[in-house]
C-alpha positions as CSV (number, residue, x, y, z in Angstrom):
1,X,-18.3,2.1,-18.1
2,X,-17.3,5.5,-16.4
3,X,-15.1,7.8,-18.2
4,X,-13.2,10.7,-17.3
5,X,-14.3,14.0,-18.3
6,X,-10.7,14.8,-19.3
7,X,-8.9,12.2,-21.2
8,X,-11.7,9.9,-21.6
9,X,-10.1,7.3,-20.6
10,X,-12.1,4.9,-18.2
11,X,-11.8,5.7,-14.5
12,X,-10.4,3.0,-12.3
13,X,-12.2,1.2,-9.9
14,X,-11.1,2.2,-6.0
15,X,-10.7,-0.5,-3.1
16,X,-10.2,0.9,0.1
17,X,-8.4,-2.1,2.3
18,X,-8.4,-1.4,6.3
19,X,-5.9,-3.2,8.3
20,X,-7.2,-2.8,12.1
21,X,-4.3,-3.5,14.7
22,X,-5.8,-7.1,16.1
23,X,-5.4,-8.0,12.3
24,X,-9.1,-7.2,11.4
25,X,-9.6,-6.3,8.1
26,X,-12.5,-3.9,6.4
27,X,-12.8,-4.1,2.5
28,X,-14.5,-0.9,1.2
29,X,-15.5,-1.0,-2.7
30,X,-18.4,-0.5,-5.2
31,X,-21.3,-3.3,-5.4
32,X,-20.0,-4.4,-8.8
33,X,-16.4,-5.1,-7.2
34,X,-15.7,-8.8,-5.6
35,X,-13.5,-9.3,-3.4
36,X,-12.1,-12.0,-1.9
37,X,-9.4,-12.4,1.3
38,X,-6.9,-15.5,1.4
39,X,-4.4,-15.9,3.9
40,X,-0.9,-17.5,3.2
41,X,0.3,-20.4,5.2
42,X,3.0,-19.6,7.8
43,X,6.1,-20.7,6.7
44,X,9.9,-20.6,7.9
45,X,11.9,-21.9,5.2
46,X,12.5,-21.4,1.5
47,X,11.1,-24.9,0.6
48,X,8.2,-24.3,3.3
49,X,7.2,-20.8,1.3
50,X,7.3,-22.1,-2.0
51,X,4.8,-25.1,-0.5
52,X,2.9,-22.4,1.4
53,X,2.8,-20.6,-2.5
54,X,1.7,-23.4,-4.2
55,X,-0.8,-24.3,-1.4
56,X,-2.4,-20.8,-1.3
57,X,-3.1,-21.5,-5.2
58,X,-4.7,-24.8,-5.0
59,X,-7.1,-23.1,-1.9
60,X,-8.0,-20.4,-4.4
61,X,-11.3,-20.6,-6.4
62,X,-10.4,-20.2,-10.1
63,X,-11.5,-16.8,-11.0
64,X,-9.5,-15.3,-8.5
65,X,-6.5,-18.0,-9.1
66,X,-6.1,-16.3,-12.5
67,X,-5.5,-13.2,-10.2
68,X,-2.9,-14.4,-8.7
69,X,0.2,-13.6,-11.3
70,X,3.1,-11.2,-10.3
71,X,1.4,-8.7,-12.9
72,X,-1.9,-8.5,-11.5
73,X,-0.1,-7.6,-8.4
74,X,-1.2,-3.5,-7.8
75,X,-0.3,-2.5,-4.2
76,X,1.5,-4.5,-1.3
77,X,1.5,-3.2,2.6
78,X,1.5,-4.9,6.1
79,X,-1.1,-5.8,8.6
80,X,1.3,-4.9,11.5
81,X,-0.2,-2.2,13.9
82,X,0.2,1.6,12.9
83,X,2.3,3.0,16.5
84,X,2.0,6.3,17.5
85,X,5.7,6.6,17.3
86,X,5.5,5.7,13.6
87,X,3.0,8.4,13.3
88,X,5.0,10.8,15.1
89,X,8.1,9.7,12.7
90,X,6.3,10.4,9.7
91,X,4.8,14.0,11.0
92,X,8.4,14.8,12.0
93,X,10.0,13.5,8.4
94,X,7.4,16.1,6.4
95,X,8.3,18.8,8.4
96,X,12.3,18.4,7.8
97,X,11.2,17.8,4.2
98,X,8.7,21.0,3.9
99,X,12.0,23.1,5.4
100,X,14.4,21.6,2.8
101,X,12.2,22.0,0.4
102,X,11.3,25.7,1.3
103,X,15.1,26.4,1.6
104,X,15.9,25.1,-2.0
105,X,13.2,27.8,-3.4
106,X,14.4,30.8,-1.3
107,X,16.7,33.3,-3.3
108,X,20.6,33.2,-2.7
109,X,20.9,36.6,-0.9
110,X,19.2,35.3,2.0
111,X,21.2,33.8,5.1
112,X,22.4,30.1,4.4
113,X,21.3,27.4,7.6
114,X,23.5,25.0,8.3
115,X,21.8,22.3,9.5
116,X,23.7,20.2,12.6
117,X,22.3,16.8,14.6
């Protein structure tokens, strides 16, 4: 087992997951790491997802099933394709937050923005 230099604690295991836009998926980890991708029934209804659930179980070999608890869960995302306009949302949301940020550390004396949209 690895252990941190620092709190000597053991180091968690990294899995790098990516989602390609046509819904292609790369799973990046150590040797020692299996991994193993399931996909969920489509379902439209309450009923239908619980059936979709319980079907997606039943498909799954055991030592993964006992994986498969709301605990275990560590990280959820979508496969939907990353748009440039997202992209350009996000760059454009840091920046707002660098200057808020930047004006909540500047001393009172100085000129107060008002900010207007």
């Amino acid at each position: 087992m690895i252990y941190s230099n620092k709190t000597q604690q053991p180091l968690r295991q990294a899995v790098l997951v990516l989602s390609h836009a046509d819904g292609f998926l790369e799973v990046f980890a150590e040797r020692h790491i299996d991994v193993h991708l399931a996909r969920v029934p489509v379902a439209y209804t309450l009923e239908g997802e619980q059936i979709a659930d319980d079907l997606l179980e039943l498909m799954l070999l055991p030592r993964y099933r006992d994986l498969y608890r709301a605990d275990r869960l560590r990280k959820t995302g979508t496969t939907r394709p990353l748009l440039p306009s997202v992209l350009a949302q996000v760059k454009t949301t840091r920046e707002v937050f660098n200057v808020l940020n930047n004006l909540a550390t500047q001393p009172a004396e100085e000129e107060v923005v008002t900010w207007m949209l």
